[in-house]
N, C-alpha and C positions, 0 to 999 in steps of 0.2 A: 766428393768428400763429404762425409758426416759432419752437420753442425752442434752435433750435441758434445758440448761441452769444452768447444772452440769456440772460438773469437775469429769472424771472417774478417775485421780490421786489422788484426795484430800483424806486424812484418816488422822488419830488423832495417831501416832505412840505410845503416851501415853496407849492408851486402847488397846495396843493387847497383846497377851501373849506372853511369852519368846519362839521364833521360834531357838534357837542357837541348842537343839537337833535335829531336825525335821527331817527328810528326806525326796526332797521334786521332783517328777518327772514331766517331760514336755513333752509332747509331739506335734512335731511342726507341719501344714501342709505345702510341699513347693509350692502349688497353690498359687497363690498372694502373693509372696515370702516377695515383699515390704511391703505387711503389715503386715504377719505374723512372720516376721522378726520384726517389730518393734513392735508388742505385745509381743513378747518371750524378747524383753531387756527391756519393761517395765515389764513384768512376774520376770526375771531372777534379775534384778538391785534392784528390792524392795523385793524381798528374801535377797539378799547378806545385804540391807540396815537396816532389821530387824533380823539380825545375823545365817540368817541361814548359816554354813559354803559351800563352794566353792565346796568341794568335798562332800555335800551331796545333790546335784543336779543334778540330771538325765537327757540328753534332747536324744531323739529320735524324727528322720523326718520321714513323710510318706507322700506321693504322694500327695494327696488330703483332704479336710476334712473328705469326708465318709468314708477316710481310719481312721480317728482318733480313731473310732470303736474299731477296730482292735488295732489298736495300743496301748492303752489305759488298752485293755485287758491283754494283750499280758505282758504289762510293769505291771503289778499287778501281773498275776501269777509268773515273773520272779523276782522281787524285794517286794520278802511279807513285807519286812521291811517298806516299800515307807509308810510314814503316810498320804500323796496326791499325786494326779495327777491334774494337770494342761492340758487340750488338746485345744489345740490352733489352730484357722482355722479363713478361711476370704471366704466366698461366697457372690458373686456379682451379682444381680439379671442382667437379660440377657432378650433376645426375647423369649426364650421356657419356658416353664414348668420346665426344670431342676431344676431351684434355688428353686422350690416350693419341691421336691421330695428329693433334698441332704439336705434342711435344715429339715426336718420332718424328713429324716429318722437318720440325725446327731441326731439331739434334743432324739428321742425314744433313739437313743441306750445307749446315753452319762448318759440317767436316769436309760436306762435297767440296765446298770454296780453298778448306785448308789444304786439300791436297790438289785441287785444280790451278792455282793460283798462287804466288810469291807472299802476298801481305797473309801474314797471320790473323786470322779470326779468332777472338776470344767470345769463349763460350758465359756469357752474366744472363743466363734466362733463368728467372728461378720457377720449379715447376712445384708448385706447392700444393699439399688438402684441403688449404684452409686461410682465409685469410690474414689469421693470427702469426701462422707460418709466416706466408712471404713480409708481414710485417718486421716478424724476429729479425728477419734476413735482410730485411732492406732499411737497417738502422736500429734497428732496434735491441734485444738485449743477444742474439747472437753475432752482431754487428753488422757490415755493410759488406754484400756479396759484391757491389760496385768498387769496392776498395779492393779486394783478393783480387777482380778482375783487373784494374789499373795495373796492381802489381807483375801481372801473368803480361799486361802488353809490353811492358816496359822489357820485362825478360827476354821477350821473344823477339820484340822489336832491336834489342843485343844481339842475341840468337841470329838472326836474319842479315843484320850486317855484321859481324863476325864470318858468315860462311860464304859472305864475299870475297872474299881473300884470300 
């Protein structure tokens, strides 16, 4: 989704389902701490504000985003109960090739898990030019990608058990 000229906090608290069961995990990366840090409290702030409770929040760090992989994984096999995962990262494109190779190989895997695996993975990695960018995005004046993501768990985490039945 294009953030020009949207609001990544804006949602209708009216239309979403009752999140007060839910269980709901994160996992953070601490690479660009300042921003991944401020996607996890817009992540974290708009769960607690759509009732999911306190201690049914999960947060695990890992190094980097290509660790979210892993992590992600990791936190699924260990918490079968988890009705989502959340994995939260911030790459900032650079002089090398790197930023091209960790965001392809974030993206493949964060979808390998969704289709290999029952708990839904939401995708909050922001992949930005600059670090003006990911600042807009992670609080700042295009609002908090942590917060769209919240909302995308809670959905799906709906989603998920709805087509239990």
């Amino acid at each position: 989704m294009a953030t020009e000229g949207n609001n990544l906090s804006d949602y209708d608290k009216d239309k979403l389902p009752d999140a007060s069961d839910f269980r709901i995990g994160i996992v953070v990366s601490e690479w660009n701490d300042k921003i991944t840090e401020g996607l996890y409290e817009g992540a974290y702030n708009t769960l607690i504000e759509n009732r999911v409770q306190e201690k049914r929040i999960v947060r695990w760090n890992v190094p980097g985003s290509f660790e979210l992989i892993y992590g992600c994984k990791k936190m699924q096999e260990s918490f079968d109960m988890l009705d989502a995962i959340i994995a939260i990262g911030s790459v900032i494109e650079g002089e090398t090739k790197h930023f091209d190779f960790v965001c392809e190989g974030v993206t493949q895997g964060i979808k390998d898990l969704n289709v290999q695996n029952d708990t839904p993975i939401i995708f909050c990695v922001l992949t930005d030019q600059n670090m003006q960018q990911a600042i807009d995005r992670s609080g700042g004046k295009h609002g908090n990608k942590g917060t769209e993501a919240a909302i995308a768990a809670i959905k799906m985490a709906k989603l998920r058990q709805d087509a239990r039945f």
